[in-house]
C-alpha positions as CSV (number, residue, x, y, z in Angstrom):
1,X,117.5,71.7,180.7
2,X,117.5,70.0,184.4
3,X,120.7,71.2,186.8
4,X,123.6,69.0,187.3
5,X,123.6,66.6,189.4
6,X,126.8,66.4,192.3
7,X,128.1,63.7,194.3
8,X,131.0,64.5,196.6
9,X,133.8,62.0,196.3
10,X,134.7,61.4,200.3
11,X,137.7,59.5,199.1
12,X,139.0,63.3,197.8
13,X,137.0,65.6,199.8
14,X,136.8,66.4,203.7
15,X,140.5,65.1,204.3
16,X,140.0,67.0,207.6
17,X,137.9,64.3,209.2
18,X,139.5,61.2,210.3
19,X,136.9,58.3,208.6
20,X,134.2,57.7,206.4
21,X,131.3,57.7,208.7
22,X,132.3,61.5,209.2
23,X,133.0,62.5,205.8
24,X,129.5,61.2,204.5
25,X,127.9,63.5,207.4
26,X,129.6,66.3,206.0
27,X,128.7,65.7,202.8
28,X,125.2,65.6,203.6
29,X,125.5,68.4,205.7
30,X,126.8,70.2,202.9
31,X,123.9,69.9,200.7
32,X,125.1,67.0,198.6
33,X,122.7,64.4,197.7
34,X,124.9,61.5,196.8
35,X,128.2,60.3,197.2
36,X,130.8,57.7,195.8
37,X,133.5,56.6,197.3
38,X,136.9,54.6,196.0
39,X,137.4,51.7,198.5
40,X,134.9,51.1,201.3
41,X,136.0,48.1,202.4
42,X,137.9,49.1,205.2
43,X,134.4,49.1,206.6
44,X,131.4,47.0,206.9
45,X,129.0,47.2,204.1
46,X,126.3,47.5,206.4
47,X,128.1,49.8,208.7
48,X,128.6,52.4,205.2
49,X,125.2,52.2,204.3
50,X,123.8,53.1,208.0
51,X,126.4,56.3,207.8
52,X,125.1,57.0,204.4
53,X,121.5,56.6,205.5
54,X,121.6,58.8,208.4
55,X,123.4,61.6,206.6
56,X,120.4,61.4,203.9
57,X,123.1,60.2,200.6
58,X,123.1,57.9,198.6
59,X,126.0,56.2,197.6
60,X,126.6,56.7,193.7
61,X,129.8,55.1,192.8
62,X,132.4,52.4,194.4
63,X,135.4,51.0,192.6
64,X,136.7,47.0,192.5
65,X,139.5,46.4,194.6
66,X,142.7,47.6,193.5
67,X,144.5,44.4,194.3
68,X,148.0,44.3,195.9
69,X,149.2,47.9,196.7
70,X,152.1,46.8,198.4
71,X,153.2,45.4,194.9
72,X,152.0,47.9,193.0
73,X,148.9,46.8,191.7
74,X,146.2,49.7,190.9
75,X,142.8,48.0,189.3
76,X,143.3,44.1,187.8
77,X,141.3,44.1,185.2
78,X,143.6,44.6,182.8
79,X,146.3,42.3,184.3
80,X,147.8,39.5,183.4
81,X,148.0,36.5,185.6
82,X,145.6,38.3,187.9
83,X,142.4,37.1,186.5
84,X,140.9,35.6,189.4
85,X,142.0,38.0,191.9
86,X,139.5,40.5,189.3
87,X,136.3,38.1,190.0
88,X,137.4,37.9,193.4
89,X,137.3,41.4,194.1
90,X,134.3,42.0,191.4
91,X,132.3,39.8,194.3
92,X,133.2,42.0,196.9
93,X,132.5,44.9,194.9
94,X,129.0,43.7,194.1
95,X,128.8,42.4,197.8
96,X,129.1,46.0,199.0
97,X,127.2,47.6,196.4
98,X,124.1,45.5,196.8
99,X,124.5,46.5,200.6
100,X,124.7,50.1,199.8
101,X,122.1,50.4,196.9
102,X,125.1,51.7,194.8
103,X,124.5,51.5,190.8
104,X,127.6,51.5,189.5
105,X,131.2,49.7,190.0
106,X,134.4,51.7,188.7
107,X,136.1,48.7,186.9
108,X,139.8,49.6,187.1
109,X,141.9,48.4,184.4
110,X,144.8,48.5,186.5
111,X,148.5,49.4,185.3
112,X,151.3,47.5,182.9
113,X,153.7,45.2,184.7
114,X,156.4,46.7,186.1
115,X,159.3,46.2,183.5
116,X,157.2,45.9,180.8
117,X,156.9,47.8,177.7
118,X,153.5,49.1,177.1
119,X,153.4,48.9,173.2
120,X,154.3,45.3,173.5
121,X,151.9,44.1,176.4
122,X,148.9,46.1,175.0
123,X,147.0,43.4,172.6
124,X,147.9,40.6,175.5
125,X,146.1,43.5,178.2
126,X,143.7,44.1,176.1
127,X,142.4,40.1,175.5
128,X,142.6,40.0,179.5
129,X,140.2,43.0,180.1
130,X,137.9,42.3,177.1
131,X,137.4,38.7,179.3
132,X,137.1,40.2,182.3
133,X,135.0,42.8,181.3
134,X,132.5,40.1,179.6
135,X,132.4,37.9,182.8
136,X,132.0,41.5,185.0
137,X,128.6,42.7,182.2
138,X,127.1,38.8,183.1
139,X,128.0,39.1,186.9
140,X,126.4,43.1,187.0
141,X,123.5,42.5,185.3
142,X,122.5,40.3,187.4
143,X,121.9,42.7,189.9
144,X,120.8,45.6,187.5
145,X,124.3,47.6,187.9
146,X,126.4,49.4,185.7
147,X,130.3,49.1,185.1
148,X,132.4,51.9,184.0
149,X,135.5,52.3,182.5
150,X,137.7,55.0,183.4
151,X,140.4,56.5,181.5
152,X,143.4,57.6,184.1
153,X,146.4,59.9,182.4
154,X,149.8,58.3,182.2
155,X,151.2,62.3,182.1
156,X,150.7,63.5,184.8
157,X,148.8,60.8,187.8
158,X,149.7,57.3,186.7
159,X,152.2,56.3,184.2
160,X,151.8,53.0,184.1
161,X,148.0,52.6,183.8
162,X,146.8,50.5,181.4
163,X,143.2,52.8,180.1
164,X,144.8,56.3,179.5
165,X,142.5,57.7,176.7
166,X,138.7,58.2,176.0
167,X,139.0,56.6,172.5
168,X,140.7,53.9,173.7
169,X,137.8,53.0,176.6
170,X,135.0,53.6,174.1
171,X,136.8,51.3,171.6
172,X,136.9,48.7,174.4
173,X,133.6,48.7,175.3
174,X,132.1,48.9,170.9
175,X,134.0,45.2,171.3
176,X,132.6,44.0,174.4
177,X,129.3,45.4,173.1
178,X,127.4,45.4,176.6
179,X,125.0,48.2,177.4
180,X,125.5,47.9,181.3
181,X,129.0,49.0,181.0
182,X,129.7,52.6,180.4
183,X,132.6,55.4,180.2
184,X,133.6,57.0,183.1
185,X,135.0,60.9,182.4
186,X,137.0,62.7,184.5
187,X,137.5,65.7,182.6
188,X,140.9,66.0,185.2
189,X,142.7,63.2,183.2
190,X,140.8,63.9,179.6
191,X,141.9,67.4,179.6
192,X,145.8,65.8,180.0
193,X,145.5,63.2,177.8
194,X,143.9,64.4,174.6
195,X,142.2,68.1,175.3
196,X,139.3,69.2,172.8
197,X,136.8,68.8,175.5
198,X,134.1,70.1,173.8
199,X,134.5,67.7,171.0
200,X,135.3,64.8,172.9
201,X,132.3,65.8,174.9
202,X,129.6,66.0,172.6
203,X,131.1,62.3,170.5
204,X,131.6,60.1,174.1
205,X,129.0,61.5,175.8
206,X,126.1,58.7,174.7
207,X,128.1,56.9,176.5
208,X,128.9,58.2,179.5
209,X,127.4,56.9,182.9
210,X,129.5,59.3,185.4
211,X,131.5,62.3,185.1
212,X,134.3,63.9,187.6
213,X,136.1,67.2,187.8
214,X,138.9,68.8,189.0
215,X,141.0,71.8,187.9
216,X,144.3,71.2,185.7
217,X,146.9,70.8,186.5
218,X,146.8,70.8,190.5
219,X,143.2,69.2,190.7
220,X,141.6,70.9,192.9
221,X,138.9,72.9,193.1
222,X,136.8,73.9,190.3
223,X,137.3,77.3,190.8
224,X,140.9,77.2,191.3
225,X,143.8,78.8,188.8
226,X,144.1,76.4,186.0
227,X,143.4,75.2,182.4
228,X,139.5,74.7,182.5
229,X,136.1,77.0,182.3
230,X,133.9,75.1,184.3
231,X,130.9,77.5,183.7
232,X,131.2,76.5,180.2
233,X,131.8,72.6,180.2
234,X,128.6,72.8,183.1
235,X,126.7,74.6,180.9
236,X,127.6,72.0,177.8
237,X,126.8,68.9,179.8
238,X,123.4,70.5,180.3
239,X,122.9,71.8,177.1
240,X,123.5,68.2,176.2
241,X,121.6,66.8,178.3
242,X,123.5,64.9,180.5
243,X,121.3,63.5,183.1
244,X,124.2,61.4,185.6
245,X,126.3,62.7,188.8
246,X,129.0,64.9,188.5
247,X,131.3,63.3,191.4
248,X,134.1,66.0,192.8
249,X,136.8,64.7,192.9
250,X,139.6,67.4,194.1
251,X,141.9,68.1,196.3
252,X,140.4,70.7,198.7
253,X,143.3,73.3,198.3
254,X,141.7,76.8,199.4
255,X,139.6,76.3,202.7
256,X,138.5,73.1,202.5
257,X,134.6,73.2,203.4
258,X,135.9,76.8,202.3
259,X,137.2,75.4,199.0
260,X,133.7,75.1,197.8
261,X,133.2,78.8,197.1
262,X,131.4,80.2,194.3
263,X,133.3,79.0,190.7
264,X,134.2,80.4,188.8
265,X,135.2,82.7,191.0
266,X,137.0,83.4,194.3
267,X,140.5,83.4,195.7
268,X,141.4,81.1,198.6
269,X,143.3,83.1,201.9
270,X,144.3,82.3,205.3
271,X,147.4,80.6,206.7
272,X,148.4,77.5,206.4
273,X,147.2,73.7,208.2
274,X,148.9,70.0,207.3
275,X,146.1,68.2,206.1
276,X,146.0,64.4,204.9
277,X,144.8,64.0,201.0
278,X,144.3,60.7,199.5
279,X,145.6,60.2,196.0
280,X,145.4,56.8,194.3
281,X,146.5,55.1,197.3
282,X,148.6,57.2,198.5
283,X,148.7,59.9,201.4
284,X,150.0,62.8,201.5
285,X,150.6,65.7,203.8
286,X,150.8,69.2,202.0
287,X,150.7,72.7,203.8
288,X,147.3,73.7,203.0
289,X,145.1,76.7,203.5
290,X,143.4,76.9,206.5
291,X,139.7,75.5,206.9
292,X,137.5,72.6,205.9
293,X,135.8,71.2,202.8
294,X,132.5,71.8,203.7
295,X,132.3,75.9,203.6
296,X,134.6,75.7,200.2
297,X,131.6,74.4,198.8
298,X,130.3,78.0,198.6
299,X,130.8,77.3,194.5
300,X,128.0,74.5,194.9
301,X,125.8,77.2,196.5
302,X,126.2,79.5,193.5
303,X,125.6,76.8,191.0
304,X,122.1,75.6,193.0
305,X,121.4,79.3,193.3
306,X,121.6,79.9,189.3
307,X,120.2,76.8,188.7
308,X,118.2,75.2,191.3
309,X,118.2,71.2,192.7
310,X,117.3,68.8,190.2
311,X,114.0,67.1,191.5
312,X,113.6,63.8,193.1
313,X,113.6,61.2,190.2
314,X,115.1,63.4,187.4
């Protein structure tokens, strides 16, 4: 059985450090290998793919544009009305991920209208994303990438998002019936939604392309209190051979850099620092422990100490 695979999520991790260029150092600095990112177009593809370069990552996963966050919007695939603002973004998605030798696009579904009720907007939001998601399979392929669907909780993150279960995406993607789009699993928002992660595991993972983590129910660390044995759902994905990334997506709450000490398995100290976290979309300021992400990721050394790095090309 071949190690895990991790790509740090700079959108989530190294909130310490003011811009992307800086977080993908870090991230390299730290040991990581790859690294995905939700929205780079703030930046120059080429400009992202020269930081990524130099701190020896590549880039593993970018999202499509979420649309218009000052209205709301939060993905478009799923949207109504909003069709070609989807293939509009989809291009600039591809644009950057060409530039950046990224292989896979996070799709995002997007959430219901505001006002709406869900149960009667589903089968019309459904028919919209089953198009979209056909034209976005012709468009990918054409540049050998992969789309994925993710699944977001309406519990606890996002209660109006359209995709909030795993049966539901893989059900979505048996009808669209393309093999270059793929489920997306962050066991964060599958543990909320549904639980049994072993079972849902072991049925969805055939078709899984990338996997995140976080703790539940105050997503950070790995290693932080919550609902989740990450020793054991590592050592599943291995035992079934899962070959992808495992992108961490957390919120750094113990000592940032700090935060990434050994899981399953130490307690965060120190005082306390206001540091800026980015949510889906949204910043925040929380008191958090003192530090940085990168010596946090002491639980990353642990895990490549058991294990070992997986070798080039595995």
């Amino acid at each position: 059985m071949a190690p895990l695979r991790f790509s740090a999520n700079v959108s989530w991790l190294f909130p310490e450090l003011p811009g992307l260029p800086a977080r993908l150092r870090a991230a390299g600095s730290s040991g990581f290998e790859a690294a995905e990112v939700a929205w780079p177009y703030a930046e120059p593809p080429e400009a992202v793919a020269r930081a990524a370069r130099e701190a020896g990552l590549r880039l593993v996963l970018i999202n499509t544009p979420p649309g218009d966050r000052e209205k709301g919007e939060m993905g478009l695939g799923a949207v109504p009305g909003r069709q070609a603002a989807f293939r509009e973004g989809l291009e600039q998605a591809v644009l950057y991920a060409r530039a950046l030798g990224c292989p896979r696009i996070h799709l995002m579904a997007g959430r219901v209208p505001q006002g709406a009720d869900r149960a009667a907007v589903r089968s019309e939001m459904e028919t919209v994303f089953l198009e979209n998601l056909r034209h976005a399979a012709g468009v990918l392929a054409q540049e050998n990438l992969v789309g994925l669907l993710e699944p977001i909780n309406t519990r606890i993150t996002d209660p109006q998002y359209f995709l909030d279960m795993p049966q539901q995406a893989a059900a979505i993607l048996q009808k669209v019936g393309r093999p270059n789009l793929q489920l997306q699993m962050d066991l964060f928002h599958w543990q909320i939604m549904d639980g049994n992660l072993t079972g849902n595991i072991r049925e969805f993972l055939p078709l899984v392309g990338h996997v995140q983590v976080a703790q539940v129910p105050g997503r950070g660390e790995p290693d932080s209190p919550g609902e989740l044995n990450f020793p054991y759902l590592f050592q599943l994905l291995e035992d079934e051979g899962y070959k992808g990334f495992v992108g961490c997506e957390y919120r750094p709450l113990g000592e940032g850099v700090l935060g990434l000490r050994a899981w399953p398995w130490g307690g965060s100290s120190g005082g306390t620092a206001a540091l800026l976290l980015f949510s889906w979309g949204e910043c925040h300021r929380l008191p958090l422990s003192s530090g940085d992400t990168a010596e946090g990721l002491n639980w990353l050394r642990s895990y490549w100490e058991r294990r070992g790095r997986p070798q080039a090309g595995q």
